[in-house]
PDB file of N, CA, C and O in Angstrom:
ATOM      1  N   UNK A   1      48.855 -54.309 -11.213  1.00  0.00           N
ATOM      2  CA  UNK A   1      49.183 -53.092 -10.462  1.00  0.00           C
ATOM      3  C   UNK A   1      49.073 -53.372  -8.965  1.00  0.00           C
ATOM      4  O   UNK A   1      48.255 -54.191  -8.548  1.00  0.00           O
ATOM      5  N   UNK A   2      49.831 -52.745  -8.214  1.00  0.00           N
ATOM      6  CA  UNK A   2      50.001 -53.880  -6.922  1.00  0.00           C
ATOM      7  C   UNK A   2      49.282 -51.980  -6.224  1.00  0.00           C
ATOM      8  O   UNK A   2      49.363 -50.853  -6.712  1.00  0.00           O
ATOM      9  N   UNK A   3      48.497 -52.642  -4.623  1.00  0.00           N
ATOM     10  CA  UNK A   3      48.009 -51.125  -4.390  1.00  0.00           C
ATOM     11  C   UNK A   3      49.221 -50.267  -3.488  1.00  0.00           C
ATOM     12  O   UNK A   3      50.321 -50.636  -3.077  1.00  0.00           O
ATOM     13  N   UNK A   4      48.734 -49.391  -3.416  1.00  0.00           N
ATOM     14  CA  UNK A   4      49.631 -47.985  -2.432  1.00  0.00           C
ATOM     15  C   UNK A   4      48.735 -47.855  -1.410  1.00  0.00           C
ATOM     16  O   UNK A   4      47.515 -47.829  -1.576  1.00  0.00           O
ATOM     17  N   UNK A   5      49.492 -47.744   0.010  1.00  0.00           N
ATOM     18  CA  UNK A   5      48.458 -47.272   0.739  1.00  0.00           C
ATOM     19  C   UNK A   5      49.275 -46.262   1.158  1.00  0.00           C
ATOM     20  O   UNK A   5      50.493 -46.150   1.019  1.00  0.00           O
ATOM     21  N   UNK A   6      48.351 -45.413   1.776  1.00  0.00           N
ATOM     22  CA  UNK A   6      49.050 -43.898   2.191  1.00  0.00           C
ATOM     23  C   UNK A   6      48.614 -43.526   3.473  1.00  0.00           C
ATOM     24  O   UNK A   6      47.648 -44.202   3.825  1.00  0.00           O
ATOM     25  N   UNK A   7      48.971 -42.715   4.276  1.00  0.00           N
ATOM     26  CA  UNK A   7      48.260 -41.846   5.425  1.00  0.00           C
ATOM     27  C   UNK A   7      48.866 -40.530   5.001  1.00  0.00           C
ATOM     28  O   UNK A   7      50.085 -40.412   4.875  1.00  0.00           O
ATOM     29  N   UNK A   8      48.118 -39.652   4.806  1.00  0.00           N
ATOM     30  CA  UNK A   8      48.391 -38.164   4.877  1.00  0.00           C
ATOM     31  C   UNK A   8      47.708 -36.855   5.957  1.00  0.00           C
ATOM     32  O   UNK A   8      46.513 -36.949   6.233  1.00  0.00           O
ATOM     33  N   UNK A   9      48.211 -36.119   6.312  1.00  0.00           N
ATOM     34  CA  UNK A   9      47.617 -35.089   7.336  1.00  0.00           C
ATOM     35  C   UNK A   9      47.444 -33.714   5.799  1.00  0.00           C
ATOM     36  O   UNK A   9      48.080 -33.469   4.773  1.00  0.00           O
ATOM     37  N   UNK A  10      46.085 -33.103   6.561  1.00  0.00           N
ATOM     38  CA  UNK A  10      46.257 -31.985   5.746  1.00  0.00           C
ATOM     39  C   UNK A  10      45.918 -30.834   6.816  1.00  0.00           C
ATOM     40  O   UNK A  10      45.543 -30.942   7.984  1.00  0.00           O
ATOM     41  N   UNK A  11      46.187 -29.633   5.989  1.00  0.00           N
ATOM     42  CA  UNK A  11      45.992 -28.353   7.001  1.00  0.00           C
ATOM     43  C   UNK A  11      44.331 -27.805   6.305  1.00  0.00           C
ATOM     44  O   UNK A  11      43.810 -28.040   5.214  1.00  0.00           O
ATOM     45  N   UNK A  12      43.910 -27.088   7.369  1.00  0.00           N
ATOM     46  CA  UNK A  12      42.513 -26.533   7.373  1.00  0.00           C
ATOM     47  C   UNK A  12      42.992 -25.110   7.078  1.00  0.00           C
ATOM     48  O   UNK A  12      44.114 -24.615   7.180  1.00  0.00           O
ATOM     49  N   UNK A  13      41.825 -24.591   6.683  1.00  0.00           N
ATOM     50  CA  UNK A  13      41.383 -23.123   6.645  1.00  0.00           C
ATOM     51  C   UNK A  13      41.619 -22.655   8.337  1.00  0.00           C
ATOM     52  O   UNK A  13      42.197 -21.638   8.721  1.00  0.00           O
ATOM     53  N   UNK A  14      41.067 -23.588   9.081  1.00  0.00           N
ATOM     54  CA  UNK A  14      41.548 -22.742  10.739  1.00  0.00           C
ATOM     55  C   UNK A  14      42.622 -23.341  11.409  1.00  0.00           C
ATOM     56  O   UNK A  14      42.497 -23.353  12.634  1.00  0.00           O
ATOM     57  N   UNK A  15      43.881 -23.958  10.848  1.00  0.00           N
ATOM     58  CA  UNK A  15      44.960 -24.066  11.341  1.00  0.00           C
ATOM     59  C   UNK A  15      44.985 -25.540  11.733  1.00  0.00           C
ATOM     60  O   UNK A  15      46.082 -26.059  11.937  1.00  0.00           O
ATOM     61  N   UNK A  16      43.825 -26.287  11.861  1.00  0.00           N
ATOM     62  CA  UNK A  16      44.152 -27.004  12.361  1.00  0.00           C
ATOM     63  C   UNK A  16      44.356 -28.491  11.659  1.00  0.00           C
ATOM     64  O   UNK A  16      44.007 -28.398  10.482  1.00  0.00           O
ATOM     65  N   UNK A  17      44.780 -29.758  11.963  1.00  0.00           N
ATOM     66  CA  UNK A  17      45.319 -30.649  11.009  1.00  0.00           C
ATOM     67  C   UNK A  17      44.440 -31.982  11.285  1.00  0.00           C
ATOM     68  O   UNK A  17      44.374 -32.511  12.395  1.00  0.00           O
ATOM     69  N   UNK A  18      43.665 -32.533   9.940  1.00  0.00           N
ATOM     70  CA  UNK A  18      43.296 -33.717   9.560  1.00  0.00           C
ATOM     71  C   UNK A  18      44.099 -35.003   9.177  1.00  0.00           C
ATOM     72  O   UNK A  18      44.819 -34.925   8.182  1.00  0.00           O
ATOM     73  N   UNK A  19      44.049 -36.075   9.811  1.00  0.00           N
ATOM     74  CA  UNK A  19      44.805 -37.248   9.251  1.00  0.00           C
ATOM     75  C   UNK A  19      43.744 -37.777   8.558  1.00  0.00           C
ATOM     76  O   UNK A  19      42.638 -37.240   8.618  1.00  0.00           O
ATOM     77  N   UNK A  20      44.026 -39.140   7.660  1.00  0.00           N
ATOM     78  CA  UNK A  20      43.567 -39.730   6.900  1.00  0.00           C
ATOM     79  C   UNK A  20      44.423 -40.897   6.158  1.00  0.00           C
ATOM     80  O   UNK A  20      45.603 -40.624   5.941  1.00  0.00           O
ATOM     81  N   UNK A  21      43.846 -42.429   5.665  1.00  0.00           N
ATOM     82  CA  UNK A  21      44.491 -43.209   5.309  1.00  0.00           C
ATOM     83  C   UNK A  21      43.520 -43.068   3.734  1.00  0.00           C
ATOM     84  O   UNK A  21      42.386 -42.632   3.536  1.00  0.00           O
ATOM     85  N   UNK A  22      44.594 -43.674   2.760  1.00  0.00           N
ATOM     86  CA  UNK A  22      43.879 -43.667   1.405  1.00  0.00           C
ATOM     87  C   UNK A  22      44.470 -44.482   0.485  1.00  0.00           C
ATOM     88  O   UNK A  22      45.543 -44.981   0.822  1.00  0.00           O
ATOM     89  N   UNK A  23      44.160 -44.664  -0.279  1.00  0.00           N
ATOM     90  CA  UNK A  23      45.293 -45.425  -1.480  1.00  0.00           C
ATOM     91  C   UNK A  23      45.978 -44.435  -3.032  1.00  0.00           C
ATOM     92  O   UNK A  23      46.895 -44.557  -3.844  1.00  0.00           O
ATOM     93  N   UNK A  24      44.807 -43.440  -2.730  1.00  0.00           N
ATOM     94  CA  UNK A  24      45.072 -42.379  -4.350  1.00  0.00           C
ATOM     95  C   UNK A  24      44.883 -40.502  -2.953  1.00  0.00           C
ATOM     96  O   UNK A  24      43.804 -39.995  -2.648  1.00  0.00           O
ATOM     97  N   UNK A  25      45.812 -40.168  -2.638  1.00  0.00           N
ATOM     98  CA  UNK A  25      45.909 -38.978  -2.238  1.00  0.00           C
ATOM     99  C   UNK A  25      45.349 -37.516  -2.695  1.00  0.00           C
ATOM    100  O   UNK A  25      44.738 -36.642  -2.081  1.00  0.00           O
ATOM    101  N   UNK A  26      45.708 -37.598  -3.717  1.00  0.00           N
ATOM    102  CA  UNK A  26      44.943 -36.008  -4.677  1.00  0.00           C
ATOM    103  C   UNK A  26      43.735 -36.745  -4.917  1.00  0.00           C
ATOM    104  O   UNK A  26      42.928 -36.060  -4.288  1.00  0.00           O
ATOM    105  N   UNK A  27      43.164 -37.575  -5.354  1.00  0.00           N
ATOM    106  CA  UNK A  27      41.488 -37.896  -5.498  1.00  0.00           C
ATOM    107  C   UNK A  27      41.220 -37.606  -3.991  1.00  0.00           C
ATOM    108  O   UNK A  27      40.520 -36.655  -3.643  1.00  0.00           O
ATOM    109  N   UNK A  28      41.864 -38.550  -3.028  1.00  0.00           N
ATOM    110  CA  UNK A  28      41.128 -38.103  -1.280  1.00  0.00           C
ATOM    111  C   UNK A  28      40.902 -36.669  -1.406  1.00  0.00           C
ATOM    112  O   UNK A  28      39.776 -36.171  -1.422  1.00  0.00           O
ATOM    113  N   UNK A  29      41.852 -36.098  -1.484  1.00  0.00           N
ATOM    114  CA  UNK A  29      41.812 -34.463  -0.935  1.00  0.00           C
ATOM    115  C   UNK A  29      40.694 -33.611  -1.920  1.00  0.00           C
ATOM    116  O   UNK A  29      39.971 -32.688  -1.544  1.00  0.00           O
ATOM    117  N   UNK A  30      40.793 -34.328  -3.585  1.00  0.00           N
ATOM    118  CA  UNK A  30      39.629 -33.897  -4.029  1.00  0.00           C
ATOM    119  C   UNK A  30      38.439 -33.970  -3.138  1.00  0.00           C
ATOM    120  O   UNK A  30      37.870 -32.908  -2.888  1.00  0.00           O
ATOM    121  N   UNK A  31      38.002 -35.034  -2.643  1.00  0.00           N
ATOM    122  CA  UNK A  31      37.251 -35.607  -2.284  1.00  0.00           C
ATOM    123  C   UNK A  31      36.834 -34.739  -0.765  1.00  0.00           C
ATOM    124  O   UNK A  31      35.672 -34.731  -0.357  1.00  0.00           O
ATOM    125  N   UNK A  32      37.721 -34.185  -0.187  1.00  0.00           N
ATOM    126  CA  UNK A  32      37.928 -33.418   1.106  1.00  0.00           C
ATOM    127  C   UNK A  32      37.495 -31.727   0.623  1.00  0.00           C
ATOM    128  O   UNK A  32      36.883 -30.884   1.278  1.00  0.00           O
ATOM    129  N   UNK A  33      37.945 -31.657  -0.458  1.00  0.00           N
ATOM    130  CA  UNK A  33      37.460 -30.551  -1.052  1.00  0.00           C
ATOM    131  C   UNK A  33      36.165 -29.830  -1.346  1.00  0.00           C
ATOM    132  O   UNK A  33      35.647 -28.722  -1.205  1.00  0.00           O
ATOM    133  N   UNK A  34      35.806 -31.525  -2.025  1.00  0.00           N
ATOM    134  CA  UNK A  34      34.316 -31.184  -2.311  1.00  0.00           C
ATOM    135  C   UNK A  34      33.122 -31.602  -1.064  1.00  0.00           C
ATOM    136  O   UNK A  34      31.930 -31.710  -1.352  1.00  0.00           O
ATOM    137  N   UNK A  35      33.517 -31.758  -0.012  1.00  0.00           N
ATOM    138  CA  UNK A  35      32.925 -31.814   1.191  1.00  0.00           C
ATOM    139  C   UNK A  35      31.990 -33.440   0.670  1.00  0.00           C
ATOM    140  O   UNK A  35      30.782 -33.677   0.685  1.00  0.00           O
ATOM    141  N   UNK A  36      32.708 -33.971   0.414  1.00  0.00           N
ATOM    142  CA  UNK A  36      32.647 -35.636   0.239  1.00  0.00           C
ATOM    143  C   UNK A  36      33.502 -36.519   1.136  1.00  0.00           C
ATOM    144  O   UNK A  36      33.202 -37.688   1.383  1.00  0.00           O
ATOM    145  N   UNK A  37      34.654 -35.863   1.644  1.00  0.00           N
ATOM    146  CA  UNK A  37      35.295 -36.288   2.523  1.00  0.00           C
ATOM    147  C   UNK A  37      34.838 -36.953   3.771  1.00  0.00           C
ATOM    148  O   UNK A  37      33.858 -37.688   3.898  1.00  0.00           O
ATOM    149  N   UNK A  38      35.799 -36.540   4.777  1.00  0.00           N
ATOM    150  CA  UNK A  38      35.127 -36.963   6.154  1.00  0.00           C
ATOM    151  C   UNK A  38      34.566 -35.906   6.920  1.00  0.00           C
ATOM    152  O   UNK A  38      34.915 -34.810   6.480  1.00  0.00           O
ATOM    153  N   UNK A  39      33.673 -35.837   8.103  1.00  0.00           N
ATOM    154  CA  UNK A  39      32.736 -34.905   8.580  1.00  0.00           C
ATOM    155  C   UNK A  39      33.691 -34.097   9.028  1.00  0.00           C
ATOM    156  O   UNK A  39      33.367 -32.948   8.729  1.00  0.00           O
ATOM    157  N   UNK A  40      34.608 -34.116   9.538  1.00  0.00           N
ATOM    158  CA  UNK A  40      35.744 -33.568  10.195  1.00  0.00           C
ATOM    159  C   UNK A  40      35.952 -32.300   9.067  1.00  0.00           C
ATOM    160  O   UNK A  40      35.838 -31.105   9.341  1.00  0.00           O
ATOM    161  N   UNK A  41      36.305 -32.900   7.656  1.00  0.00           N
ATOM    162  CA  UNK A  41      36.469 -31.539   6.465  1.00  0.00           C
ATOM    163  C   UNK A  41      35.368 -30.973   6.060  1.00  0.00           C
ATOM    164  O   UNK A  41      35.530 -29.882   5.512  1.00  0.00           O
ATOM    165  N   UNK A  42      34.002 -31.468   6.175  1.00  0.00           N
ATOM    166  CA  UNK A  42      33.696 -30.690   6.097  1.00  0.00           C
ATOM    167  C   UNK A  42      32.887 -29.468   6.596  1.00  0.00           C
ATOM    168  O   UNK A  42      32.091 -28.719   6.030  1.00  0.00           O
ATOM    169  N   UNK A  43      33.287 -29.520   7.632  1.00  0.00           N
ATOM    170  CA  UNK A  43      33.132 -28.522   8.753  1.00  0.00           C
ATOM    171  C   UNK A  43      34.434 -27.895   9.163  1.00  0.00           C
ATOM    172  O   UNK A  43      34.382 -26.927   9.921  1.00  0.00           O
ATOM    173  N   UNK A  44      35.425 -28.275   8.806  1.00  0.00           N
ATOM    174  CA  UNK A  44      36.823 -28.010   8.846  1.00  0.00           C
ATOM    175  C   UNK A  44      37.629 -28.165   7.119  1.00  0.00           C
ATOM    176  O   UNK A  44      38.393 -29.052   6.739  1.00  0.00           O
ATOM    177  N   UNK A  45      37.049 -26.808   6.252  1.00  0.00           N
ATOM    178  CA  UNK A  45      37.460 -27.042   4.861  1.00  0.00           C
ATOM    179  C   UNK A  45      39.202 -27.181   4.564  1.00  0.00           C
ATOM    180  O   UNK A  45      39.838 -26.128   4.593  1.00  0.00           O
ATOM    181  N   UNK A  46      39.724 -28.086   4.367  1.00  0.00           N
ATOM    182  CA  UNK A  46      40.602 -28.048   3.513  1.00  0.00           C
ATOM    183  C   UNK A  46      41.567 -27.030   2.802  1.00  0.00           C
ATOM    184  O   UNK A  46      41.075 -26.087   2.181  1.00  0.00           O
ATOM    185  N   UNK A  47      43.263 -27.235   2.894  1.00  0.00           N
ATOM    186  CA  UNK A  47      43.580 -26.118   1.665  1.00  0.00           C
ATOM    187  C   UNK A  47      44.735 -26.595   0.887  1.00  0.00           C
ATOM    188  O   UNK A  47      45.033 -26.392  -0.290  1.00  0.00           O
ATOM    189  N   UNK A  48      45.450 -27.428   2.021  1.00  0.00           N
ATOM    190  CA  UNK A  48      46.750 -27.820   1.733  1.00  0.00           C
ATOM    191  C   UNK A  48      47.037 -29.841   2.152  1.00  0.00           C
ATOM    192  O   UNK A  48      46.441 -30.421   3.060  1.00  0.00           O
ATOM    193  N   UNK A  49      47.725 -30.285   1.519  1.00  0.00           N
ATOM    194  CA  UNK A  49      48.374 -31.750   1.788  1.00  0.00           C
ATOM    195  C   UNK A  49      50.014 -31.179   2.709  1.00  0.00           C
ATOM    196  O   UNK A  49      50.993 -30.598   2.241  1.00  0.00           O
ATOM    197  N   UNK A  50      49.791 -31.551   3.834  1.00  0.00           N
ATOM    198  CA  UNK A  50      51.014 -30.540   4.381  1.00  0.00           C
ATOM    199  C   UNK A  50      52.263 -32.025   4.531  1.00  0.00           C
ATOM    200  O   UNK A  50      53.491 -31.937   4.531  1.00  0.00           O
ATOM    201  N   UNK A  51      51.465 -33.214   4.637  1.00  0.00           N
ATOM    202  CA  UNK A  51      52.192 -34.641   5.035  1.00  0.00           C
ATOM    203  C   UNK A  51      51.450 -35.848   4.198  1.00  0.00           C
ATOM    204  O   UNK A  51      50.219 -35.837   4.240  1.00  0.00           O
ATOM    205  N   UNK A  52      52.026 -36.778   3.521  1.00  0.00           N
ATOM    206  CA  UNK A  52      52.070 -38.011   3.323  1.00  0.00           C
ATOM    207  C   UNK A  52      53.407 -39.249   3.306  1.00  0.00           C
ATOM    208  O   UNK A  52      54.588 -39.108   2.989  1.00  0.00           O
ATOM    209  N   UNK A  53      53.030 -39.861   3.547  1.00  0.00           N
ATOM    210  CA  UNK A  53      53.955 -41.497   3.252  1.00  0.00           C
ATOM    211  C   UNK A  53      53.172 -42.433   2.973  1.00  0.00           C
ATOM    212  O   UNK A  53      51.947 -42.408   2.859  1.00  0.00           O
ATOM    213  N   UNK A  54      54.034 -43.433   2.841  1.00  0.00           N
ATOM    214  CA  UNK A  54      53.836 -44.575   1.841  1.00  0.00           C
ATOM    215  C   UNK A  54      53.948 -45.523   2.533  1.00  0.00           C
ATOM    216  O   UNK A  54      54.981 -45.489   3.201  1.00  0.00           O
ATOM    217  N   UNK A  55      53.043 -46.791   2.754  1.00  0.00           N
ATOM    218  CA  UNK A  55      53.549 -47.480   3.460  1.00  0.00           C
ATOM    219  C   UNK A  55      53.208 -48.903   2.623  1.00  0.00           C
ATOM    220  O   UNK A  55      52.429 -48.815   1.673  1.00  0.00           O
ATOM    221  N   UNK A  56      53.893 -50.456   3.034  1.00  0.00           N
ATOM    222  CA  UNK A  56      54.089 -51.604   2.132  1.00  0.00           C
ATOM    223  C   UNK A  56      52.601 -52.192   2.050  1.00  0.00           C
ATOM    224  O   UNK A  56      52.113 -52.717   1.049  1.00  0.00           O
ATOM    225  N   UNK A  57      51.899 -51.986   3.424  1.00  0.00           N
ATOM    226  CA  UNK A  57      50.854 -52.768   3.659  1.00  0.00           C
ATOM    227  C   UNK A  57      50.084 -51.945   3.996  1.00  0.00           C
ATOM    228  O   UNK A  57      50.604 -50.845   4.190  1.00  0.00           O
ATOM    229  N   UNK A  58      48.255 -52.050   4.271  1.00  0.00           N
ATOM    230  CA  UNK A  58      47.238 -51.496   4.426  1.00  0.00           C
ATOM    231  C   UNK A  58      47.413 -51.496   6.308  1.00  0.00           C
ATOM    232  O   UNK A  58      47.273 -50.481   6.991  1.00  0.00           O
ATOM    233  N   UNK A  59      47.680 -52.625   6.755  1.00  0.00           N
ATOM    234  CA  UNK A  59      47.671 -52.733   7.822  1.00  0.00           C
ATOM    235  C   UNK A  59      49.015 -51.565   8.640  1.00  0.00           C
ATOM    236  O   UNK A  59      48.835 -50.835   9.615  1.00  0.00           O
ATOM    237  N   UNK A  60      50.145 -51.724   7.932  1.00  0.00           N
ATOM    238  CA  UNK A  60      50.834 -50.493   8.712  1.00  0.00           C
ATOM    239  C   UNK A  60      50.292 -49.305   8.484  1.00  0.00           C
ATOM    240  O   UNK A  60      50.516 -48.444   9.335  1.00  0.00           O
ATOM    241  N   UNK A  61      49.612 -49.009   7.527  1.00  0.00           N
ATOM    242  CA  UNK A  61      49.293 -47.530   6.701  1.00  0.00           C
ATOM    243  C   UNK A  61      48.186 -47.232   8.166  1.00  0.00           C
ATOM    244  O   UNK A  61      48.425 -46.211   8.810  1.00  0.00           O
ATOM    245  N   UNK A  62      47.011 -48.146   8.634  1.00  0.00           N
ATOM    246  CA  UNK A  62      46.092 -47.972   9.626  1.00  0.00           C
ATOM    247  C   UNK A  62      46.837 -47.978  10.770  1.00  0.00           C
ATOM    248  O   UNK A  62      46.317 -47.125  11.490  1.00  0.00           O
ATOM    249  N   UNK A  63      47.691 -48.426  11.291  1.00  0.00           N
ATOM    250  CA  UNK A  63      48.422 -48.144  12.577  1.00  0.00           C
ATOM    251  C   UNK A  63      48.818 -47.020  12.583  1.00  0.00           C
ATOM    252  O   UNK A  63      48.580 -46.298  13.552  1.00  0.00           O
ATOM    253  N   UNK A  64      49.768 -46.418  11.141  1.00  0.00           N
ATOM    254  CA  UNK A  64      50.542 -45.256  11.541  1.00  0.00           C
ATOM    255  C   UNK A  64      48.930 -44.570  12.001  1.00  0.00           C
ATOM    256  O   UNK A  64      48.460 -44.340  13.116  1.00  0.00           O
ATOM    257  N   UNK A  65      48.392 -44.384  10.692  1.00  0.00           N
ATOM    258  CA  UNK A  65      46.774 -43.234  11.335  1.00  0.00           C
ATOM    259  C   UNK A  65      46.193 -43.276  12.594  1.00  0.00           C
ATOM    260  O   UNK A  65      45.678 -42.248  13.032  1.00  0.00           O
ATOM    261  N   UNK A  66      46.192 -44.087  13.112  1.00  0.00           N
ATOM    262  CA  UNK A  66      45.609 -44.278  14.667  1.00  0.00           C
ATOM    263  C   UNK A  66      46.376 -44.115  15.205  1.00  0.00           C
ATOM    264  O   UNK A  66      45.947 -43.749  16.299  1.00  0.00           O
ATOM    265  N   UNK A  67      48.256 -44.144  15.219  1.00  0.00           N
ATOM    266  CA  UNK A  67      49.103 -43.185  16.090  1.00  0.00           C
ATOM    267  C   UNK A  67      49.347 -42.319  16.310  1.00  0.00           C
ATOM    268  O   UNK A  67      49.787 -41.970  17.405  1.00  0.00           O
ATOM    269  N   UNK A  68      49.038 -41.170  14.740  1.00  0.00           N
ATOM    270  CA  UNK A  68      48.810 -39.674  14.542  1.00  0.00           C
ATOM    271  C   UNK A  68      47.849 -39.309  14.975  1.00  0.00           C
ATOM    272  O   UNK A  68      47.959 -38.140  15.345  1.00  0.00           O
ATOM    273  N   UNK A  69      46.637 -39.832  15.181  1.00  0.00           N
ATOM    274  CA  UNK A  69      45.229 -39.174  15.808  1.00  0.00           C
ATOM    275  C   UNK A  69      45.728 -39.530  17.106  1.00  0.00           C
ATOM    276  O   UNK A  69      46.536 -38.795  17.672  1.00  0.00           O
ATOM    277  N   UNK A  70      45.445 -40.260  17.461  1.00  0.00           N
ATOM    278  CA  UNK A  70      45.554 -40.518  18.888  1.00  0.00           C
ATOM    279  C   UNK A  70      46.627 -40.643  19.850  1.00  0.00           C
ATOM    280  O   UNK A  70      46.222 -41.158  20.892  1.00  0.00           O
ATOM    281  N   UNK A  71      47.628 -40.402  19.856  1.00  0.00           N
ATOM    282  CA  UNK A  71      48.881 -40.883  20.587  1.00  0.00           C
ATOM    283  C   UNK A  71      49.871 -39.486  20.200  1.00  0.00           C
ATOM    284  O   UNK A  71      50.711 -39.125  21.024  1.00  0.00           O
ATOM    285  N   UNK A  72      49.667 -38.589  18.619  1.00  0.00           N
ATOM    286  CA  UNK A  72      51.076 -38.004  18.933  1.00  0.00           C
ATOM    287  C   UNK A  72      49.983 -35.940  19.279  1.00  0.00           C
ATOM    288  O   UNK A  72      48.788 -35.647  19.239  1.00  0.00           O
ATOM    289  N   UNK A  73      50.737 -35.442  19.450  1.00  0.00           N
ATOM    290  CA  UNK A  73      50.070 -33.993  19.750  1.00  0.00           C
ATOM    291  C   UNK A  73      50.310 -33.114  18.999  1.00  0.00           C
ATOM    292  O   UNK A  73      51.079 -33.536  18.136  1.00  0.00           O
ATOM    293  N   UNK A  74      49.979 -31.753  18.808  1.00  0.00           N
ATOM    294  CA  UNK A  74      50.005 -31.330  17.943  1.00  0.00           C
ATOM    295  C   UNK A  74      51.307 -30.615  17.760  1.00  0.00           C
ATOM    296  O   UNK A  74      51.550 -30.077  16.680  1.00  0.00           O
ATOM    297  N   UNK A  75      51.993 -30.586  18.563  1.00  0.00           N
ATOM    298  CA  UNK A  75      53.661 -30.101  18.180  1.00  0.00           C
ATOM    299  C   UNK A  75      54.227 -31.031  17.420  1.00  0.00           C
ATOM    300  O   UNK A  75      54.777 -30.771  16.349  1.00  0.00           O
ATOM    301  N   UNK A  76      54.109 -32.481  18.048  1.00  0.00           N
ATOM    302  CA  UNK A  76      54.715 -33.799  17.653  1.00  0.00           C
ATOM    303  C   UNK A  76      54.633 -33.536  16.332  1.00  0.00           C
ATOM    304  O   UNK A  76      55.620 -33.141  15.711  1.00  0.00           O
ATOM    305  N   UNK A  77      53.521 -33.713  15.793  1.00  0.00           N
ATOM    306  CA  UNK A  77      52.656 -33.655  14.009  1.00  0.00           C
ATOM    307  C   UNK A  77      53.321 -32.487  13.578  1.00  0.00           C
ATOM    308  O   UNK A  77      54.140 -32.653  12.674  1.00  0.00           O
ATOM    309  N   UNK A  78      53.162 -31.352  14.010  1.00  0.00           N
ATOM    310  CA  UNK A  78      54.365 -29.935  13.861  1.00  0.00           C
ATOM    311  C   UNK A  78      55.714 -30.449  12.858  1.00  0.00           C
ATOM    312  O   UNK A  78      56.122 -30.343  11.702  1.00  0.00           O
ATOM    313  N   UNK A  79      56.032 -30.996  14.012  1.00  0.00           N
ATOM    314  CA  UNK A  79      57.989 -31.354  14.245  1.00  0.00           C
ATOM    315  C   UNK A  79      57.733 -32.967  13.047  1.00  0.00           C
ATOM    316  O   UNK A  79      58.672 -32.804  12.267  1.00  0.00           O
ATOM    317  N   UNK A  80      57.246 -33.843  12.740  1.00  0.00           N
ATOM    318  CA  UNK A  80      56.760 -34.778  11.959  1.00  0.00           C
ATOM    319  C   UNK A  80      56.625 -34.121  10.599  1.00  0.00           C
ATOM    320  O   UNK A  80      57.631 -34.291   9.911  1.00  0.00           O
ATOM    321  N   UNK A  81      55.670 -33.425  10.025  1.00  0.00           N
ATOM    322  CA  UNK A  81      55.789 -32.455   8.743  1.00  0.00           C
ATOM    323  C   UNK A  81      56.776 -31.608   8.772  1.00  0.00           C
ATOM    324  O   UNK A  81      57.238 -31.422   7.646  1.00  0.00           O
ATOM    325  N   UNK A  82      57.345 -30.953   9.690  1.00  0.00           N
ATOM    326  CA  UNK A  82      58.676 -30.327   8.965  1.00  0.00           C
ATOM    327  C   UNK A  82      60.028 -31.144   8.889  1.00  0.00           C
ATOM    328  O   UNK A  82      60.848 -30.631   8.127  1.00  0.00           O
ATOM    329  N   UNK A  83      60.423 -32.280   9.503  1.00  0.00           N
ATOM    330  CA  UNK A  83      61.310 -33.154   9.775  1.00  0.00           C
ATOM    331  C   UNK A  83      61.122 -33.643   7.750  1.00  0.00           C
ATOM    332  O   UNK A  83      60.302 -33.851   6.856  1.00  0.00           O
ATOM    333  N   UNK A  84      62.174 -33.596   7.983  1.00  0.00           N
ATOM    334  CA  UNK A  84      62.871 -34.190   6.330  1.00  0.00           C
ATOM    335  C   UNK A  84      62.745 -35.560   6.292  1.00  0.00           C
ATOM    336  O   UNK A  84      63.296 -36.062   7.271  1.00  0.00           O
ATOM    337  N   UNK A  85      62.301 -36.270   5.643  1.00  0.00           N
ATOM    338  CA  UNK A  85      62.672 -37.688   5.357  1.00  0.00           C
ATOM    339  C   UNK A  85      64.056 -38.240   4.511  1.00  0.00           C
ATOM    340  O   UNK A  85      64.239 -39.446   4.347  1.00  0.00           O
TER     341      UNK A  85
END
């Protein structure tokens, strides 16, 4: 079984949006759920998976995440989840 790596953003209870890199998505978000996640969820609970992709390697999957946190804003991420693939 060869792995998946993923980055997904999710939406909060107060609007606002979490990134994250993972390899199994619905276990993460379980995991975000049950305030096992990262400190960020759980102080900022969880409701929705609003964005994911797929990427070949672990190493692009960590670039895209460190371009979504840090580099794009929150319209960008906006216009990014509603943009169609």
């Amino acid at each position: 079984m060869s792995e998946r790596h993923f980055v997904y953003i999710l939406l909060t209870e107060r609007g606002t949006f979490y990134c994250g890199y993972t390899d199994d998505v619905e276990k993460r978000f379980q995991s975000h759920i049950e305030g096992k996640g990262a400190k960020y969820t759980r102080a900022n609970k969880p409701v929705q998976i609003v964005w994911r992709k797929e990427f070949k390697t672990k190493s692009e999957a960590l670039k895209e995440e460190y371009r979504i946190k840090h580099k794009m804003t929150r319209a960008q991420k906006i216009e990014m989840i509603c943009a169609k693939d």
